[in-house]
MARZA-762635 format. One record per residue: residue in three letters; x, y, z of N, C-alpha, C in turn. Coordinates in steps of 0.02 Angstrom, whole numbers, plus 50000, padded with zeros to 5 digits. Each point is the difference from the previous one (the first is absolute). Example, Ala and Ser with C-alpha at 12.3 -4.5 7.8 and 13.67 -1.06 7.14 Angstrom:
Ala506604971650390499555005950000500455006050000Ser499825005349964500425005950003499615005550037
END
This chain:
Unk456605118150757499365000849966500125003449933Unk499814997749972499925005149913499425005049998Unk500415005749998499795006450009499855002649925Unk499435003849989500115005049920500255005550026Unk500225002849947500145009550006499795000249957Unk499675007350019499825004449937500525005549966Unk500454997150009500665005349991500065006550031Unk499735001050055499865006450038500154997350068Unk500114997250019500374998050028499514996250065Unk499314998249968499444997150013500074993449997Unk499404996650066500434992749982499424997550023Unk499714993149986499314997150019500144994149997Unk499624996250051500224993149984499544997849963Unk500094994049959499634996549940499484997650037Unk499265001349996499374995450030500204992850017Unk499824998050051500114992950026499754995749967Unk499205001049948499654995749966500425000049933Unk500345006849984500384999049930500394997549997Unk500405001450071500884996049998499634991150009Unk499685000550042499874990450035499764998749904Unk499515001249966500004999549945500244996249961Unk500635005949982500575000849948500474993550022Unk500114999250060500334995850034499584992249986Unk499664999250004499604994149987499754998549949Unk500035003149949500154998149915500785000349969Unk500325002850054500695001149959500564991250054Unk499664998550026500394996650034499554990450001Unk499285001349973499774994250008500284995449946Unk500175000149964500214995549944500844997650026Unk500285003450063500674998150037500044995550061Unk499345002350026500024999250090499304995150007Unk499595000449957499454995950021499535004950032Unk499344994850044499395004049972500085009950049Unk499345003149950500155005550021499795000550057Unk499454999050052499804999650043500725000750058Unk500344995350002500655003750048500195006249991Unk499865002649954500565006649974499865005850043Unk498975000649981499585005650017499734997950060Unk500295003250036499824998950076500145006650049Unk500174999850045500105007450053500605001050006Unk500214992050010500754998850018500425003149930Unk499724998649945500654999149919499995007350006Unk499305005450011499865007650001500585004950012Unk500284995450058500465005750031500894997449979Unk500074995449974500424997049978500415005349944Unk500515000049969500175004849950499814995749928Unk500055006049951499794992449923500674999449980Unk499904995249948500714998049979500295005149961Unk500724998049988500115006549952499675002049935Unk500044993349966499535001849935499354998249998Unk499865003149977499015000249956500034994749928Unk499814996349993500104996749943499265000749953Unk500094996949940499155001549957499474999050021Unk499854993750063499154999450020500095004750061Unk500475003650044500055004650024499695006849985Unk500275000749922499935008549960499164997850002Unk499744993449971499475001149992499514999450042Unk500164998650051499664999950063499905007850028Unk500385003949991500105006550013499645005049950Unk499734997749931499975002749937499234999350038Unk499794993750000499214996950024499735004250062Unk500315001150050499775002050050499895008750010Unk500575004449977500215005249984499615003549935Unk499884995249952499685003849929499614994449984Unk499554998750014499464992149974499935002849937Unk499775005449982499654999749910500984997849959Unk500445004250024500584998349958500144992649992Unk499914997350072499924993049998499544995049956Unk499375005950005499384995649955500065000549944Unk500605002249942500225002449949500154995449976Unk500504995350029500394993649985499494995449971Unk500164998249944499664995649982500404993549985Unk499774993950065500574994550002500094997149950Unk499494998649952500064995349934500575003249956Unk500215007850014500595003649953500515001850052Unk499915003150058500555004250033499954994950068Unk499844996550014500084995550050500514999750006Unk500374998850046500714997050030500575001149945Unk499895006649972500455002749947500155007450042Unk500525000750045500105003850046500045006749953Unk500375002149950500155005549958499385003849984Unk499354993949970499265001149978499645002350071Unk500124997350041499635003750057500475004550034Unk500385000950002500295007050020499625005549952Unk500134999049925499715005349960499235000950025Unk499584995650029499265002150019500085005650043Unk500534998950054500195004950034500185007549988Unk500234999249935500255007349984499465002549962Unk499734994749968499395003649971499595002550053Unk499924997450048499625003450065500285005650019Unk500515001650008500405006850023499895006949944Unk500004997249935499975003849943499275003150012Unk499684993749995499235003550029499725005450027Unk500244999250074500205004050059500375005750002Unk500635002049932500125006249981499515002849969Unk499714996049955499855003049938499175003350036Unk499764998550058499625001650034499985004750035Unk500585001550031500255004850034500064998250083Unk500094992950003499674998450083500724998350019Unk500275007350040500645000250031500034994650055Unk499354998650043500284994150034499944992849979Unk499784998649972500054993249976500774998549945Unk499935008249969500884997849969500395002050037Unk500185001850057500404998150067500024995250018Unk499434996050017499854994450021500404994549936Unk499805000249946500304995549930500625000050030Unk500485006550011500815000850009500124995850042Unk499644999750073500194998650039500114994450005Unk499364995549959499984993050000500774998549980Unk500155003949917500624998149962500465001450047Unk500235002950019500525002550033500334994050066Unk499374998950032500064994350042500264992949977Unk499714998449919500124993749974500635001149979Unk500405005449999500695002749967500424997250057Unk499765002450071500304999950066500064992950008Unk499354996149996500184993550048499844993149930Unk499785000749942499944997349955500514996149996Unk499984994149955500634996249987500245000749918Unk500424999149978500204999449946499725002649931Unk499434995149979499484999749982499325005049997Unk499785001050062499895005250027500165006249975Unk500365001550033500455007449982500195000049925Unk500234995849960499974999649934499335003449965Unk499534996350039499375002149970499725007849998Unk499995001950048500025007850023500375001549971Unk500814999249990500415004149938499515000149936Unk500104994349998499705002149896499424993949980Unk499435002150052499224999049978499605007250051Unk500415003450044499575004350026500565008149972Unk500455000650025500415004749992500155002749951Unk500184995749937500395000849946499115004149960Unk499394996649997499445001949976499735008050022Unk500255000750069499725007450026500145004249959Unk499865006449968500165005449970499635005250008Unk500465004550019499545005950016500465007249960Unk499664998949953500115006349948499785004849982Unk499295000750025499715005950016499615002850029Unk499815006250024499775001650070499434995550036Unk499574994349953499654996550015500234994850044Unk500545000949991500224992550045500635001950028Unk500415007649973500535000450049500005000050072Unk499345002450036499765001250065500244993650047Unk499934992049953500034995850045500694998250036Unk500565000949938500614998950042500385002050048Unk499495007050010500405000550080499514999950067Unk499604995049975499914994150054500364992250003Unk500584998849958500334996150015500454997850081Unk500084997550002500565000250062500645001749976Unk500565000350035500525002949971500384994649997Unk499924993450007500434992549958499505000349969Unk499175001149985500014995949932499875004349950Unk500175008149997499975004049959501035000849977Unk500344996850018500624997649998499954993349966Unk499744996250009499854992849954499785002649927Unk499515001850024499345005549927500615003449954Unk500725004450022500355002949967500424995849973Unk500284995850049500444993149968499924995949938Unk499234998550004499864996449940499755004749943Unk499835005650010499895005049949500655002449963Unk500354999450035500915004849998500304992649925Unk499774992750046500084995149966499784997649911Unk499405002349988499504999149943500475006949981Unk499955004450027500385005249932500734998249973Unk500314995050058500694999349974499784995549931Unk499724994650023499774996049926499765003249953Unk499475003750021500015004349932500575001249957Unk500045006050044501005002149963500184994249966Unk500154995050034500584995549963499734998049949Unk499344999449987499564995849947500125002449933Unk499845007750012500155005449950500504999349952Unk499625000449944500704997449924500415005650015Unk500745000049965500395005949993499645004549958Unk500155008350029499695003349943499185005250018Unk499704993950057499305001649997500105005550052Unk499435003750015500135003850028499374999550056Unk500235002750063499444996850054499495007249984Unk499354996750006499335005649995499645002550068Unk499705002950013499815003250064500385003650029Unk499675000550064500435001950065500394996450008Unk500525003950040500694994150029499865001450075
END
């Protein structure tokens, strides 16, 4: 079964309506109609390894409808990068609000699409959700340690990453400004 953690060593199984779901948008365009998928029997079944894009968004829809209701198909439709960012704009929200559980909840979603996501996927969460987070001051430092501890490790990876480019970008000579 595909389990979440909350990095505490907490573990829940994914709602049967979310997983049967996720599973029946992420698999109907493979297997044919969804109606086989979502049943009692597919419930207890394990999911596949990966989550693919009508997966994330099946999960985005059910989990966060307004982030979902954000997408606007005529622009971000089936542009996986554009709707991931609805997503983070939803999370940003949710700091910038102060609503510790729903940006737990944001992590958790990411964190999961990190875990069982495919390729693509997990690409996306790198650098349309991750790479955008910033929390630089006390307004928003609060949220990152509600990360999990892989995706506040992802969150450092690709942060650790953008500064190397920086650096390298940098003419000879210049000198880096800010904090280090």
């Amino acid at each position: 079964m595909v389990r979440w953690s909350d990095g505490a060593g907490m573990a829940a199984r994914v709602g049967a309506a979310w997983r049967g779901a996720i599973m029946a948008l992420d698999c109907e365009t493979r297997s044919g109609p969804v109606a086989t998928l979502v049943n009692e029997d597919w419930l207890d079944r394990p999911m596949p390894d990966r989550v693919g894009h009508a997966g994330f968004i099946a999960a985005l829809r059910l989990r966060f409808p307004t982030a979902a209701a954000e997408i606007d198909p005529d622009i971000e439709g089936g542009l996986l990068h554009l709707e991931m960012a609805a997503f983070t704009h939803h999370a940003e929200g949710c700091i910038r609000d102060g609503d510790a559980t729903m940006v737990r909840e944001c992590f958790l979603l990411a964190d999961w699409l990190l875990q069982h996501g495919d390729d693509a996927v997990v690409n996306a969460v790198h650098v349309s959700f991750l790479e955008h987070l910033l929390f630089e001051d006390r307004k928003t430092a609060w949220a990152k340690s509600l990360m999990t501890p892989s995706l506040a490790r992802a969150w450092e990876a690709i942060h650790d990453y953008m500064r190397q480019i920086g650096e390298a970008r940098r003419p000879p000579g210049v000198r880096r400004q800010g904090p280090s």
